[in-house]
C-alpha positions in Angstrom: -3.5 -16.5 3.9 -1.9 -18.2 6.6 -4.2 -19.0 9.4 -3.9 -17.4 12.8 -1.0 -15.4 11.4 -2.2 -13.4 8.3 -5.7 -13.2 7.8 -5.9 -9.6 6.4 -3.5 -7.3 4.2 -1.5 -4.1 5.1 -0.2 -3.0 1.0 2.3 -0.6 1.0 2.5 0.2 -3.0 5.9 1.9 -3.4 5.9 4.7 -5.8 9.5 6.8 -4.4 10.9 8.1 -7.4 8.4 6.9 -9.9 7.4 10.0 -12.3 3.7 10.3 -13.3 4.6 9.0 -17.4 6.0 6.0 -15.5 2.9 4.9 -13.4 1.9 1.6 -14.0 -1.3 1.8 -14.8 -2.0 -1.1 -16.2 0.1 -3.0 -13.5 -2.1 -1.3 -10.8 -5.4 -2.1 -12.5 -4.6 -5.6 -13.0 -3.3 -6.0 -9.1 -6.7 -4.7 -7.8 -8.7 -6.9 -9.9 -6.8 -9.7 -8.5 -7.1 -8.8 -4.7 -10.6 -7.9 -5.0 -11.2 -11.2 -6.6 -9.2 -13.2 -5.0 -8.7 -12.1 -1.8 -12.1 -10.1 -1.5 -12.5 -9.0 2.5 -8.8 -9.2 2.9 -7.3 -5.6 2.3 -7.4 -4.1 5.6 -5.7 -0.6 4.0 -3.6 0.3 1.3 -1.0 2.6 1.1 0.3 4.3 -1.9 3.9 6.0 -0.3 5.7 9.0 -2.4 3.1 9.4 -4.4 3.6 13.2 -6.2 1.5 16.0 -6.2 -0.2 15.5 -9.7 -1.5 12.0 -8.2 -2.6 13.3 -4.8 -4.4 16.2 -6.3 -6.2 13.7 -8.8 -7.0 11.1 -5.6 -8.0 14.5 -3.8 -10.7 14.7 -6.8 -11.7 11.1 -6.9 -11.8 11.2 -3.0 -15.2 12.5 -2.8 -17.0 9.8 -5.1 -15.7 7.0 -3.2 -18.0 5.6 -0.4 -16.5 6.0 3.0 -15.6 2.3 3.6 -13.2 2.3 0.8 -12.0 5.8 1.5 -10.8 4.2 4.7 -8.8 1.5 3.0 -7.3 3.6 0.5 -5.0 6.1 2.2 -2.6 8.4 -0.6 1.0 9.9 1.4 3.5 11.9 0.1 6.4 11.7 2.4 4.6 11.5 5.3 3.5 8.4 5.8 5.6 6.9 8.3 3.2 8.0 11.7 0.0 6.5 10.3 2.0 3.2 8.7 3.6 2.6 12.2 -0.1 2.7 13.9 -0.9 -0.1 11.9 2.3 -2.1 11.2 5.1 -2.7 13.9 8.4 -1.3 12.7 9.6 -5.2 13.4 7.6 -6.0 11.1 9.1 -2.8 8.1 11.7 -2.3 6.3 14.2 0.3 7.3 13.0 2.6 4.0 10.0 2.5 5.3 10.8 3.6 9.2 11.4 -0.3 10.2 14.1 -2.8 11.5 13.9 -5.1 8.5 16.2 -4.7 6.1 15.4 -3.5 2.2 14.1 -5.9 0.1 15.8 -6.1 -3.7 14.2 -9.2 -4.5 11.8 -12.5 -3.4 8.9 -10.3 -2.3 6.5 -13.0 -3.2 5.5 -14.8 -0.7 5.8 -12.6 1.7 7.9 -13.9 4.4 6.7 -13.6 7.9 8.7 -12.8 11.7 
């Protein structure tokens, strides 16, 4: 955290062209055990972007035994993400694949590197 410039998270988690054989399970499981232990109170929402059908249908399923609080953090897009990720994130502030003015990142995404 960086104080008075990031005290909560936006997470975009990226899966474009990532088949449902390929998800990372394990990578996924071990990233929200880190952020809810390390950075518990931090995650303001989360976005999984391009995520297919088989997934949404199976967050559509699991929606309705998650309390609401975490319902509101956790937000599952196809394709059509962009309008609800620019309420929350200025396109300044995005990378061009994701709608913004920044351009794509191919590597150093850790730390995140602020404008």
């Amino acid at each position: 955290m960086v104080p008075g410039k990031v005290e909560n998270w936006t997470a975009i988690f990226d899966l474009a062209n990532v088949g449902i054989t390929e998800m990372p399970t394990k990578h996924i499981q071990n990233l929200v055990r880190s952020m809810s232990k390390n950075y518990r109170g931090r995650l303001f929402r989360f976005f999984a972007t391009d995520v297919n059908w088989v997934v949404k249908g199976l967050w559509k399923f699991a929606h309705r035994f998650v309390d609401e609080f975490t319902k509101q953090k956790l937000l599952i897009f196809g394709n059509d993400y962009r309008p609800k990720l620019h309420e929350l994130v200025d396109v300044n502030n995005l990378e061009e694949k994701y709608g913004g003015k920044l351009p794509n990142k191919t590597e150093n995404f850790w730390p995140p590197q602020l404008n």
